[in-house]
N, C-alpha and C positions, 0 to 999 in steps of 0.2 A: 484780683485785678489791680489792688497796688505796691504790689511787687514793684520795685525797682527796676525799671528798665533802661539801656542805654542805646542813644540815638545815635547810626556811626556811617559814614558815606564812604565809598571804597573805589578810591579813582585805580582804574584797573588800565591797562595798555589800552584797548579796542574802546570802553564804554567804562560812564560811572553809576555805581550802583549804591542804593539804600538800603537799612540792614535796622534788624532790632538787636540787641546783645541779650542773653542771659543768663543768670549762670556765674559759678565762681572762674576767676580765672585760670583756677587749674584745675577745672573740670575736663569729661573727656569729650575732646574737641565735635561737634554738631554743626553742620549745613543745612540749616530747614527751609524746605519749598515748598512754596506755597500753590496752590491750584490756578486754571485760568481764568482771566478777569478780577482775581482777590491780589492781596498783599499781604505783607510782612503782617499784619494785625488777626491772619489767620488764624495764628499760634497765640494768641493773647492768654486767651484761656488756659489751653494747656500746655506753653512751656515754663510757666511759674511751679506746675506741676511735676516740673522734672526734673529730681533731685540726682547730682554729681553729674549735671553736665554743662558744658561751653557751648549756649547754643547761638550762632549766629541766624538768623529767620531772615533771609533776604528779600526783597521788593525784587522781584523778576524783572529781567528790562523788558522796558516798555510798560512796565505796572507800577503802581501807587509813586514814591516819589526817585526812583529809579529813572537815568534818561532812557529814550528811545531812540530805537536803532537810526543809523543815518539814513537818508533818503535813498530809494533804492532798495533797501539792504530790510531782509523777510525776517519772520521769527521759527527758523526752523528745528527740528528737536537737536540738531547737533550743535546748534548756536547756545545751545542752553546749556548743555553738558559743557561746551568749552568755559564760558562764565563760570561754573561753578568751580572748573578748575583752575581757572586764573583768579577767584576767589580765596580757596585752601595756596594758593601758589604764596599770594601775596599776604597772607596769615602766618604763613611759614609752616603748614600744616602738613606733612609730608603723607600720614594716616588719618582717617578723619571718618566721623560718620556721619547717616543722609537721614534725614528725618522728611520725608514728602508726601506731601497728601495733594491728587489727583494728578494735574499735569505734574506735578514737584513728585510724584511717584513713577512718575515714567521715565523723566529726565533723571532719577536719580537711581532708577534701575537697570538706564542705559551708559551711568556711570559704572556703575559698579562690575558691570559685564564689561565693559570695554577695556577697563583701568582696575582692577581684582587686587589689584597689589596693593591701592591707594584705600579703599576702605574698608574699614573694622566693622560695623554694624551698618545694615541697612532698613529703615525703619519704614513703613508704607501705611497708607492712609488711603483706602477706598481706592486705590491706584493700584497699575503695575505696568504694562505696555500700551501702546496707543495702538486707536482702533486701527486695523490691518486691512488689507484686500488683496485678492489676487492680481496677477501682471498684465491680466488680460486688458485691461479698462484703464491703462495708466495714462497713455495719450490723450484720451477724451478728459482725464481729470482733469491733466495740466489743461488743457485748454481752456476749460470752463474756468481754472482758477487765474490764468491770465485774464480773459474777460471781465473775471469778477473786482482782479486787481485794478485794470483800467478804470470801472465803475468806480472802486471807494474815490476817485480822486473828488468828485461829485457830490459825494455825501456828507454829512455833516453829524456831528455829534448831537443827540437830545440835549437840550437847556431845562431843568428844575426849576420853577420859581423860589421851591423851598429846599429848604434840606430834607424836610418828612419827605415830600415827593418822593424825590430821589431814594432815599433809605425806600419807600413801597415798593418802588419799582426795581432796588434790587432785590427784595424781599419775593418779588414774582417772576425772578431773570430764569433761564431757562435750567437754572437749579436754584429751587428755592430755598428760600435759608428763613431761620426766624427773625425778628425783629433785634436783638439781640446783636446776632451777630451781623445782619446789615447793617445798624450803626455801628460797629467795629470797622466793619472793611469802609461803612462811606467814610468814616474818622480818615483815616491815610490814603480814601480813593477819590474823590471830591474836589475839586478846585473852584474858586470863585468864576466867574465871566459875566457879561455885558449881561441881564437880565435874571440872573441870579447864577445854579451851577451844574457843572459839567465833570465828565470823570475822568480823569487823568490821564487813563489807561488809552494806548497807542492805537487809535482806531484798523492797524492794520493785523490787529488780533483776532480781526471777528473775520478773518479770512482762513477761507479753507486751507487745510494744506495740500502741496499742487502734487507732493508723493506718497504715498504709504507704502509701511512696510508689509510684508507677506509674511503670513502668521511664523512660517518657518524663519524669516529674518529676527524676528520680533522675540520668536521662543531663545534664539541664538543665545542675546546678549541673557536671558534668564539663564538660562544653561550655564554660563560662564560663570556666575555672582559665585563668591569661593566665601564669603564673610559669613555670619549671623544672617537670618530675614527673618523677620517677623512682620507680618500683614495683617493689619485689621480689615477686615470685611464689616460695612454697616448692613445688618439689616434691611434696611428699606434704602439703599442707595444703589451706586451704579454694580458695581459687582456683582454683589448676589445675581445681577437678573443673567449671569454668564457661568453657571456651574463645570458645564465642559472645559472652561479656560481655568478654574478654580481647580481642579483635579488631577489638573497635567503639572501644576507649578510645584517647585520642588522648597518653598518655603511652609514655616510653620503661618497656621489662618487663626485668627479669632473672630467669630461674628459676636458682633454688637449691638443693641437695638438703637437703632436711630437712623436719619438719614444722610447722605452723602459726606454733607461738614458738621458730622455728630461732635467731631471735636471742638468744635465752634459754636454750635447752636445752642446752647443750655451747659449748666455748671455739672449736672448729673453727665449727660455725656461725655463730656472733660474730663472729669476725674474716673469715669471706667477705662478711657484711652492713657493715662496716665496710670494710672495701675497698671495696664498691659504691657508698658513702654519701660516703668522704672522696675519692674523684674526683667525684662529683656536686656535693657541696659545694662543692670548690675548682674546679671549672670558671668559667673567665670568661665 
């Protein structure tokens, strides 16, 4: 944990983004994303762990000290995918590899299908496609989610009195994580306000999305990934409980015991996810 880190802000054409650095600088170049509602402090634990690589760990916009989108304007999966390659753009990174755990494993397996050419290795973390549905019920979705859209203007962020508060209660968020690594993400997700604090993150994230893909869209961009994959599966997190979607995917799998943010939660989980990652890594 006192690994050297570097702190680096990345004014991008569209939006400016926050980043942790690590890593020599002639390691082999790394994009790590992070899950929804978390930041760049996901990786705390285990990018110190992973040896010969450049790894950049971005604050997703809209999360930790990353801005948020302009007014109007959603957080959709292909908004993210662009980001990340106006990220490697402005890097100078013309090959580059994706390190993502959860949503940062969707968006960065919907790079890697889209753009084949652009990355070397594709690393996943309890992630792969975002949840699908048929085309039947797509009108009623939007609907509901413009409604829902209209509501947040109404809503307000929870206030903390303390910091504990705040670390419990993401300690209980609807993926919970251990103590641990809630004070990690509230470290970079936390802001002060009028009666103590509030979390940074873009209140228009706890919005549904108004489209899904159709599992055939969703398998598309898997199908296309031409690099390395290597996917951890935790144990007791979201994957496992989807076997049929684990058996059709054309990457190699590890399960692991832990849950969702095994790589986050404890030092033992970290360094199994970093065993798996720096033979993947250095493989020829």
């Amino acid at each position: 944990m006192s690994t050297p880190v570097e702190e680096v802000r990345l004014s991008l054409p569209h939006i400016e983004l926050a980043a942790h650095l690590f890593g020599p600088e002639d390691g082999l170049p790394v994009i790590a994303l992070h899950g929804w509602l978390d930041n760049a402090n996901s990786f705390a634990r285990l990018a110190p762990k992973l040896t010969g690589l450049r790894i950049v760990a971005l604050d997703m916009a809209g999360h930790g000290h990353s801005a948020h989108r302009p007014t109007g304007a959603g957080y959709a999966l292909w908004d993210y995918v662009f980001d990340v390659l106006q990220v490697a753009e402005q890097l100078g990174w013309k090959r580059f590899a994706l390190l993502g755990h959860s949503l940062g494993a969707v968006v960065s397996t919907a790079l890697a299908g889209a753009l084949p050419e652009r990355v070397t290795h594709l690393g996943l973390i309890d992630g792969v496609i975002p949840p699908t549905a048929s085309g039947e019920h797509a009108a009623e979705r939007l609907g509901m989610a413009l409604q829902a859209q209209l509501s947040l203007q109404d809503k307000r962020k929870p206030v903390y009195t303390t910091l504990d508060r705040a670390v419990e209660a993401r300690m209980k968020g609807l993926v919970a994580v251990s103590r641990e690594a809630a004070e990690l993400l509230a470290q970079r997700g936390l802001m002060p306000v009028p009666g103590g604090y509030t979390w940074r993150s873009d209140s228009r994230l706890t919005l549904a999305s108004p489209m899904r893909l159709t599992d055939e869209q969703a398998m598309a961009f898997v199908r296309r990934v031409a690099c390395p994959a290597q996917l951890i599966v935790a144990a007791e997190g979201m994957l496992a409980k989807h076997p049929e979607l684990l058996s059709q995917l054309p990457f190699s799998a590890t399960t692991l015991p832990g849950g969702h943010h095994l790589h986050l939660n404890d030092e033992s989980g970290a360094v199994l996810v970093a065993d798996c990652f720096n033979r993947f890594f250095s493989a020829p």
